[in-house]
C-alpha positions as CSV (number, residue, x, y, z in Angstrom):
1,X,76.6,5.7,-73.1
2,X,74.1,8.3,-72.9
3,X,74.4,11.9,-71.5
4,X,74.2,12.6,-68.1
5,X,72.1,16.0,-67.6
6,X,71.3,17.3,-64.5
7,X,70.1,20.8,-63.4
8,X,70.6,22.6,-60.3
9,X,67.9,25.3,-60.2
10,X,65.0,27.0,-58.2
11,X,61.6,26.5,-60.0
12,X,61.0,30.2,-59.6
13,X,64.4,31.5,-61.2
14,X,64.0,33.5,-64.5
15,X,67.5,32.4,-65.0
16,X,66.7,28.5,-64.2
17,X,63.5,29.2,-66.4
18,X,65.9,30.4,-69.5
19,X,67.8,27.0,-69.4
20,X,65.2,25.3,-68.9
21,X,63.6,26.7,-71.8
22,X,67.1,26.2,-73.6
23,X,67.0,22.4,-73.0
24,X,63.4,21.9,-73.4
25,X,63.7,23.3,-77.2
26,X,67.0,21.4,-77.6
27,X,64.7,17.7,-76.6
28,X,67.6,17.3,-73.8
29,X,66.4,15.0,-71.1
30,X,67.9,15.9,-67.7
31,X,67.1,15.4,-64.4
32,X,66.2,18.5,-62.3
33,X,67.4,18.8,-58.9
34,X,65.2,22.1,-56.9
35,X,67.7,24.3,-54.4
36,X,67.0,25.2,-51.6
37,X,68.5,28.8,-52.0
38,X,68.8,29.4,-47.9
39,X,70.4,25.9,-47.2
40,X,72.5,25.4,-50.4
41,X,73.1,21.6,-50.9
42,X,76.8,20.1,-51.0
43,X,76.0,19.0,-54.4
44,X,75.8,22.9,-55.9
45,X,78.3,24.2,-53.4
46,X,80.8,21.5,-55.1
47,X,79.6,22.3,-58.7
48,X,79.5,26.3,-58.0
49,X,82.0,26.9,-55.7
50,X,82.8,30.7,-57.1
51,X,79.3,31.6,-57.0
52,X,77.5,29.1,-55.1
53,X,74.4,30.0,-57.2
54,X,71.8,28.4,-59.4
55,X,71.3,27.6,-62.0
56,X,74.3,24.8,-62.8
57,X,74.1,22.4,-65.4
58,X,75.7,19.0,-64.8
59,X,76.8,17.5,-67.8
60,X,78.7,13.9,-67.5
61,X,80.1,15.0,-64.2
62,X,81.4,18.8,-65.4
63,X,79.5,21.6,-64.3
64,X,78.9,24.6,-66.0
65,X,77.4,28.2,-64.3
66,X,75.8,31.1,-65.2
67,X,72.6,30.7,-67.2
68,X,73.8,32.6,-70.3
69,X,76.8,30.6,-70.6
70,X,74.8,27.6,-69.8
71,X,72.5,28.2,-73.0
72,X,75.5,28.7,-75.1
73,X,76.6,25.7,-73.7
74,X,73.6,24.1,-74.5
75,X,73.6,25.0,-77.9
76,X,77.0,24.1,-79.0
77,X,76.9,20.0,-77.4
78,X,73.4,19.9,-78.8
79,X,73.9,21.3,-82.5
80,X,71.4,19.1,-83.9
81,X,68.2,20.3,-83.3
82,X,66.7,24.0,-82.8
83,X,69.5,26.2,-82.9
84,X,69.4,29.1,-80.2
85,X,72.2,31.3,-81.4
86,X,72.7,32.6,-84.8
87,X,75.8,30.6,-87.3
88,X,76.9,34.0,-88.4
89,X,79.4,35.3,-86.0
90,X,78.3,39.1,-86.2
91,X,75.0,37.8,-85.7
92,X,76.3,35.8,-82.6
93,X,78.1,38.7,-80.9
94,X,74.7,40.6,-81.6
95,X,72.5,38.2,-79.5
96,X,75.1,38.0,-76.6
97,X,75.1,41.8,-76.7
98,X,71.5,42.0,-76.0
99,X,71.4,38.8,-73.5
100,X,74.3,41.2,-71.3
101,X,71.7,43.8,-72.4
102,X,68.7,42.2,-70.7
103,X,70.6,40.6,-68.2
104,X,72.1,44.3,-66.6
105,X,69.7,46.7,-67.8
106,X,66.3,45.5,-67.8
107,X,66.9,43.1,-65.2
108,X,68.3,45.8,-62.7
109,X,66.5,48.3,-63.7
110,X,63.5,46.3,-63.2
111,X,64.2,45.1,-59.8
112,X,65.0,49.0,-58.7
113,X,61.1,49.4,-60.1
114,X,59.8,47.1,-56.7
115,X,62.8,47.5,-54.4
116,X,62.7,50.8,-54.0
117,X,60.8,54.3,-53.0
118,X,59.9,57.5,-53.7
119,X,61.3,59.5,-56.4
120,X,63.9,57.0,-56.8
121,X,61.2,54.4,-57.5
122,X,59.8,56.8,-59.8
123,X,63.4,57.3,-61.8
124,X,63.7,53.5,-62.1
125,X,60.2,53.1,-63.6
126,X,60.9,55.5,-66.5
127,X,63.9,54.0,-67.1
128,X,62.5,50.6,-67.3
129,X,60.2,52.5,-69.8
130,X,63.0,53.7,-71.9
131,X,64.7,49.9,-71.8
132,X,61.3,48.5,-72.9
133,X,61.6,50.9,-76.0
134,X,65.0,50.4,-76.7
135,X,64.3,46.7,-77.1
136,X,61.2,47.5,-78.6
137,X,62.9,49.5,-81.5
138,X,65.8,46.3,-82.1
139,X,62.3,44.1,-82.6
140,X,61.1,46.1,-85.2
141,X,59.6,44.1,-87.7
142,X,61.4,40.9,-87.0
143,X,59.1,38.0,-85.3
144,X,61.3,36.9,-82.8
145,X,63.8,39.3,-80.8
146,X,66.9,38.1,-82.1
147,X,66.1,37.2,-85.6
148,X,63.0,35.2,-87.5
149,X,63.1,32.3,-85.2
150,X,63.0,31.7,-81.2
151,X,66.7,31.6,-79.5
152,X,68.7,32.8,-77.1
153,X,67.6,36.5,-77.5
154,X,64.2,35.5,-77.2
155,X,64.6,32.9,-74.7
156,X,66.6,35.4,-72.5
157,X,63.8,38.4,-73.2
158,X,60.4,36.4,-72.6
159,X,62.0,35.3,-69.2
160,X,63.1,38.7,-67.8
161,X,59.9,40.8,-69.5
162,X,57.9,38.1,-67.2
163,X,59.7,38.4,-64.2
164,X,59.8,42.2,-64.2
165,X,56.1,42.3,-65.3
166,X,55.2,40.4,-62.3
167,X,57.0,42.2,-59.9
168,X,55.7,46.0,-61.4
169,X,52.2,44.2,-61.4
170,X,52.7,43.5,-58.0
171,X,53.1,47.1,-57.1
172,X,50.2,48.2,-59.7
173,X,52.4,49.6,-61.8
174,X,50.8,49.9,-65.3
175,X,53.2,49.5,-68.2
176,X,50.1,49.5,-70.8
177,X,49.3,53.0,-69.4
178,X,53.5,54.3,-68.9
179,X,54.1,53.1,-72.7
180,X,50.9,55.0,-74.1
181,X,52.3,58.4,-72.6
């Protein structure tokens, strides 16, 4: 019997995006369900009843949440093809350190960039500098964040660095010109 995949998700959710990214690399076919995130449906209240949020990946009938845990997920049923996370376990804990990393940091830091004012806006957006050069200086040299080849680092980074870029270009806020200073 072949797997049942199913994804709960929101086609604009950087989080949604990551797994999608996640199974797209891995060659999993799924079906994709879109949420309405104002009228959740039964079927992700029953799969997410903690969080009642997207993404959820249904797999054979079990659900699993939370998009980070979902790509972990991910990559340990699907071991055949395109690993996302590094065998090493240092080099494991590493990459979930800078998921958390993204995840808390840039991503709040970037959101306090567009949701807020003043001199508090200001604050945030040299902070969201500083977390753009501390991942910046893990990179170094290395072609892909996370080691020499696309994964969960990666994945997790492309996502969120688009998500925040969009929202700071929304409020022409230029990086190019913050970065050079």
């Amino acid at each position: 019997m072949a797997d049942e995949v199913i994804l709960l998700d929101f086609w604009a959710s950087m989080f949604g995006i990551r797994v999608r990214i996640a199974l797209a690399e891995k060659g999993v076919k799924y079906e994709y369900k879109e949420q309405d995130l104002f009228n959740k449906s039964p079927l992700l209240l029953q799969m997410n009843p903690v969080h009642k949020k997207i993404p959820v990946l249904i797999h054979n009938g079990k659900s699993v949440c939370e998009s980070s845990i979902i790509v972990q997920y991910i990559d340990e049923v699907w071991k055949d093809k395109a690993p996302l996370l590094p065998y090493d376990p240092y080099q494991r804990a590493q990459a979930r350190f800078w998921v958390d990393f993204i995840d808390k940091k840039m991503y709040d830091t970037s959101r306090k960039t567009w949701a807020t004012k003043g001199d508090e806006q200001e604050a945030a957006k040299k902070e969201f500098i500083e977390v753009l050069k501390t991942l910046e200086g893990e990179l170094g040299d290395k072609p892909f964040f996370g080691g020499d080849n696309f994964g969960f680092v990666a994945a997790s980074l492309v996502v969120s660095l688009l998500a925040s870029l969009l929202a700071t270009d929304a409020l022409s806020f230029s990086l190019q010109n913050k970065l050079g200073q």
